[in-house]
Every structure is written in structure tokens, then in C-alpha cells.
N, C-alpha and C positions, 0 to 999 in steps of 0.2 A: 466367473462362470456365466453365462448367456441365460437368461432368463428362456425357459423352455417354451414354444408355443410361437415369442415374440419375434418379429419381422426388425434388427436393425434399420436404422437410418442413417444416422452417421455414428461413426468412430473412432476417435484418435487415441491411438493404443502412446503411452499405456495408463492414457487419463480419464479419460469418459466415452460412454456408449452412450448413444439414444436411440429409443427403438422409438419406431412409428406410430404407436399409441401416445406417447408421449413420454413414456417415462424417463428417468432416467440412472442411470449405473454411474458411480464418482469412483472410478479406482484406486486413484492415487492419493486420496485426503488421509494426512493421518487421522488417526479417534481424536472424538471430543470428551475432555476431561472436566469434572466440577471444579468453581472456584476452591481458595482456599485461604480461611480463615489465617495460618501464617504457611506459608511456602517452608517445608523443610530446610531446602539448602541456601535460600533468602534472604529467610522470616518477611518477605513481603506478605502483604493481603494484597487479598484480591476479591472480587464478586460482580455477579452480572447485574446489568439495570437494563431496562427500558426506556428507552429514547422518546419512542414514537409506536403507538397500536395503528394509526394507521395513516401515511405506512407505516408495515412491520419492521422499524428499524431498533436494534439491541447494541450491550457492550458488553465487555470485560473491563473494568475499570483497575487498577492497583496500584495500590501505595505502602511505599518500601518504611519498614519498621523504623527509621534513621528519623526521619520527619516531625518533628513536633506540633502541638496544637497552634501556637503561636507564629510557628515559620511559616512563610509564601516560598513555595518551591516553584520550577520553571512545569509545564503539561506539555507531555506530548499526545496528541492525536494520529492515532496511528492507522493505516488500511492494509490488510496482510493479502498475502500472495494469495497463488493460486487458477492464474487465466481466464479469471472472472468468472470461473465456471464450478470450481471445487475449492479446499480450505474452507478454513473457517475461525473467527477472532476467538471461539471456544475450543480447538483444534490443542493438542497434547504440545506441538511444536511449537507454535505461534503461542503458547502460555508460558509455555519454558521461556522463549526468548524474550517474551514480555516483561516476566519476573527478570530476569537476567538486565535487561535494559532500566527496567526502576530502582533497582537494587545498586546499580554501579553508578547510573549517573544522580542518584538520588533524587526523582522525580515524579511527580502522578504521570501515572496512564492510563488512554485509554483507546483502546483498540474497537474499533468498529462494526460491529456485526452487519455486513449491506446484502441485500438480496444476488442471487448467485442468474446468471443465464444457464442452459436455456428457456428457463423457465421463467426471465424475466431476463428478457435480453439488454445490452444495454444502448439505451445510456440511463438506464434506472439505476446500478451504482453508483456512476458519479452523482445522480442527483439527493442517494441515498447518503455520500459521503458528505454532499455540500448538507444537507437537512442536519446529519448528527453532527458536523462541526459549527455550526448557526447553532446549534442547540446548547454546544459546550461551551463557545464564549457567551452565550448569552448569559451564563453565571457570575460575570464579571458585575452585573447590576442589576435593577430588579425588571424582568423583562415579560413577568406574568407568566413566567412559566408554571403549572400546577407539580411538577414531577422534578421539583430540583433538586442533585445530587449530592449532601452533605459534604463528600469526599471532597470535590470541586469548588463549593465554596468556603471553605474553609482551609484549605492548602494550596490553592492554586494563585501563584501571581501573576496575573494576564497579560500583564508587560511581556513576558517571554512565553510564547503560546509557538509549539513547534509542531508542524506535520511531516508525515514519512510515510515510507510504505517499501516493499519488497516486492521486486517480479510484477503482475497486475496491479499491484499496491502501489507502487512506484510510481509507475503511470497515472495513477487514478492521486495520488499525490500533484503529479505535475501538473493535472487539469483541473486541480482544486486550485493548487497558486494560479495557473493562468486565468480563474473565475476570483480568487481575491483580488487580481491587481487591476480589475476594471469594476471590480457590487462589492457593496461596502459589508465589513461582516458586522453582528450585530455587537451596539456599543464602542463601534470604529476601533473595536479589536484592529492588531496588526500582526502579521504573523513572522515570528521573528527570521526563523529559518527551518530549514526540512534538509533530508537526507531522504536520497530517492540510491538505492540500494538494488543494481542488477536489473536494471528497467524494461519493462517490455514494451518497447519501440520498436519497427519493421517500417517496409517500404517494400514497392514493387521491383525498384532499381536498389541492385548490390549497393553493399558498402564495404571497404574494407577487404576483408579476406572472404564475404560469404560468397556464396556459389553464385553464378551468372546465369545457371541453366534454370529457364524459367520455368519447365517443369518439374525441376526439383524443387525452386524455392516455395513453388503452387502444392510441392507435399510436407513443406514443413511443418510441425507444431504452431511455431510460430505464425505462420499465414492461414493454417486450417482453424486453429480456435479462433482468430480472430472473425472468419467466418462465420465460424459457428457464435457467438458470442454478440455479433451485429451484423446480422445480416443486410440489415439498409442502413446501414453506415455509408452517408454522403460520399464518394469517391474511392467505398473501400476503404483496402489496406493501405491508400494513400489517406485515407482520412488526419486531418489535422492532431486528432484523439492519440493516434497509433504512429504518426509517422508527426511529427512536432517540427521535424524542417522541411518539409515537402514547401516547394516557391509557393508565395500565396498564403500561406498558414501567419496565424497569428504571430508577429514580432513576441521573441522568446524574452525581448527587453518588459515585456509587461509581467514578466513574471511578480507573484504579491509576496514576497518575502524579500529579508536583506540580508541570508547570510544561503550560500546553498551546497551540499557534498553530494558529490556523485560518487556513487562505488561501483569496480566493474570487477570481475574476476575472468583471467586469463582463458578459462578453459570454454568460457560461454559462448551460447551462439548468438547472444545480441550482444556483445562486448564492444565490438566494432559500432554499431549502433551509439552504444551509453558515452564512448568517448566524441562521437560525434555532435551528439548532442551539448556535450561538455563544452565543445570549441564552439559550437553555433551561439550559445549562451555566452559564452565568453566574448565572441564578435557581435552577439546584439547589442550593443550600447547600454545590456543589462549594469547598475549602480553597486550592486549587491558583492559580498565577499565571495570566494569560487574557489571550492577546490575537485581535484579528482585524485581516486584511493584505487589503485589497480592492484588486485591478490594473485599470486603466480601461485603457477599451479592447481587453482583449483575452480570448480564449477558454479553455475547458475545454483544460487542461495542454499549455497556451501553451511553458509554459518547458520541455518536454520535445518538442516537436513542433517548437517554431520556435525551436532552443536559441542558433541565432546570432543573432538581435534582441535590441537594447539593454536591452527590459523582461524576457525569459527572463534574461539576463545579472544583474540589477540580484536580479530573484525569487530564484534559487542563493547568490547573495552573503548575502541577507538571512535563506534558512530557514541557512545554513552557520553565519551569525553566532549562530543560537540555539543552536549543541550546541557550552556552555560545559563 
């Protein structure tokens, strides 16, 4: 419902409103849910920390029941969906699949809490997400930090340090490896490998099956948040950030990981996009292992939106079995 009185500004139905004062309407985020001591259907823990006061960067950290004091399990680093503009790493969905992920592939996690546009437009997440990932390996030794995280040093083995992300996440994954394989992360952490899950990539020129009509593609989700989200973004929606093969952009060969899974679902409208990007990588001269996971039938982050159907279930099982 329209905040009464207030003048819209912009709108992308059915995600976010902002009206002209500034504020802002987030439609589409599911609730945000407290940690939990053990996850009913789990038994993971989980609980928030603070990263950083300022900036305001937070987590949801969990560690699955299986785990012993003595064991070093593999961490993932995770950035969840959302169009860099809504979700959130405390989000009802994004903690189910959290638990869901530490649970099955027996690992720490820890999911990212980064400031949202457009109220911080970006490129203040990615720099939010390189800050709290600098901040997680830095557990690996003693790096002065005042605020360090028992969970992380005490279970994590830093040999296999993995990053991911969903939708916005994904991306915001991609730009973190293409910022580890040229600045060193702290204690020459290396990051093993990532799984970039339904990517939000775009370009001004089609790919694939998407539309040619430039004034449709100028109404898409896809094109409009990105707008909205950066507005002086260097070239646009060709920006290197959002379109990763555009001629000119960083060689994909520098990506900072050695093992990498791309997932696309059939029914998406960046599908075409994530497989593209999959071959671009594949013909960079990239060293790294490579695969690509395509789901039929079903939609843009199917397995986090409809986490109880058989193919959501089958998706979790399969990126879990990648963080060896």
C-alpha cells in the first residue's frame, strides 16, 4: 500500500517503491527471523555477530551439530540475493537455506549482512562484502583483530575457504573473485572455490533468447534495478560489474578461485546470460575446474523461494556436495 501523502519516484513492481523524500517500500523481502540456538529440522546453531560498527557490516554465522571441537571443517562465505536493493542474510529464507547448506555439506557459515541501495548505492556492497570476507580469513592467524569470532577459529580450516551467492549474490560473489585474483586476501588466504547460483548479469545487447526490443529490455527488472541500484555506474548496464563479458572488461582468466559451479534454471530470464558467462570462462585461458548445473523447469532462485519441492531439495543437496 502507497504510503499516503508521498510523491513516488521510482517503482519496480513487484520489488521496491521509493518515494521522493527518500524513503523506501521493500515488497518482496521475506521477514527477518532470530538465530537459533539448535534449528529444529537441522540441529544447526546459528547466531549473528558483528563484523564491523563502522561501516555497519553484520552476519549470520552457523555451525551444523555434526562438527566436533577438534575437527577443521571447509567455510563458506556466503552474499544472498535479492537486487542489491532487498533480502537480507537475517531473511526467514536465506536462513532456512543456510541451515539447509551447513547441515548437509557439514560446514561453518557465514552469510553476510552488506548495506542494501538505494540507500547506499553501489558499489558499497561489493566493498561491504570484500571488508566482511578480509575480516573472516583474517581468523586464520593473529591479525589484531579486537572482535574475533570463536565459531571461525576454532572449526574453520582455511585451506578450503569457499564463496557463493544467489541472484545479486552471485554477482557480488563474481566481483569478489575477480578482486581476489589480482589483492591479496589477508594471510594469503586462497579461496578454494565458489558456486555463483542464478547470476544477475545483463547487457545492453541480447543474448540468447532475450528480447531485441530495446524498449522492452529498458523495462526490465533486470535493466531497471540495476539502475536504480547504480546509478553512475561507469558505462551502465554495460558496466564490467553487471555485464562481466562486455569487450574490454576484465579477462574472466583472473578469476581468484580454482574450482568454479555455475547454476542456471531453465525458466529464467538471465539463464542465457549465466550460460554465457560459463563459456566466456571456459574460453578465458581460466586454470580452474568448471562446471555448469542447468534445472528444467524451473525459475530464478527456485530453490530458495520454493525450498520445499523436490528440484529446490535435489539443487541444496548438489551445490552442498561441492564444498569438499
Amino acid at each position: 500500500m502507497e504510503s499516503l501523502g508521498k510523491e513516488v519516484a521510482t517503482e519496480i513492481l513487484p520489488f521496491i517503491r521509493v518515494y521522493k523524500d527518500g524513503s523506501v517500500e521493500r515488497l518482496a523481502a521475506s521477514p527477518n527471523v532470530p538465530p537459533s540456538a539448535e534449528d529444529p529440522e537441522t540441529g544447526v546453531s546459528s547466531k549473528d555477530i558483528t563484523i564491523s560498527e563502522n561501516p555497519p557490516i553484520s552476519a549470520r554465522i552457523y555451525l551444523p551439530k555434526q562438527v566436533e571441537q577438534h575437527q577443521k571443517v571447509p567455510l563458506l562465505v556466503y552474499f544472498h540475493g535479492g537486487g542489491f536493493c532487498f533480502e537480507s542474510a537475517f531473511s526467514l529464507v536465506e536462513t532456512k537455506y543456510m541451515n539447509s547448506l551447513a547441515y548437509l555439506a557439514k560446514v561453518v557459515v557465514i552469510s553476510i549482512e552488506y548495506r542494501l541501495a538505494p540507500e547506499y548505492a553501489l558499489p558499497i556492497a561489493y566493498e561491504d562484502c570484500w571488508a566482511g570476507l578480509q575480516w573472516v580469513v583474517s581468523h586464520c592467524g593473529d591479525y589484531g583483530i579486537d572482535n574475533k569470532e570463536p565459531w571461525l577459529s576454532t572449526y574453520v580450516d582455511f585451506d578450503r575457504v569457499y564463496v557463493a551467492g544467489d541472484s545479486a549474490g552471485a554477482n557480488l560473489a563474481h566481483n569478489i573473485l575477480m578482486r581476489a585474483g589480482s589483492e591479496a586476501l589477508n594471510g594469503g588466504i586462497k579461496i578454494t572455490g565458489a558456486f555463483l547460483t542464478h547470476p544477475y548479469f545483463w547487457g545492453s545487447k541480447p543474448v540468447g533468447s532475450e528480447t531485441k526490443n530495446i524498449k522492452e529490455r529498458e523495462k526490465r527488472p533486470t535493466y531497471t534495478i540495476w539502475q536504480l541500484v547504480y546509478p553512475e555506474a561507469p558505462g551502465g548496464i554495460d558496466n564490467p560489474m553487471v555485464n562481466p563479458v562486455i569487450p574490454g572488461a576484465p579477462s574472466l582468466a583472473g578469476l581468484g578461485c580454482s574450482r568454479l559451479l555455475v547454476s542456471v534454471a531453465e525458466k529464467d530470464a538471465m539463464r542465457d546470460r549465466g550460460i554465457l558467462y560459463y563459456n566466456e570462462v571456459k574460453g578465458s585461458g581460466w586454470k580452474g575446474e568448471l562446471e555448469l548445473i542447468e534445472v528444467e523447469g524451473e525459475d530464478h532462485a527456485f530453490h530458495i523461494l520454493v525450498y520445499e519441492s523436490e528440484n529446490a531439495k535435489k539443487q541444496i543437496k548438489r551445490l552442498a556436495s561441492f564444498l569438499v
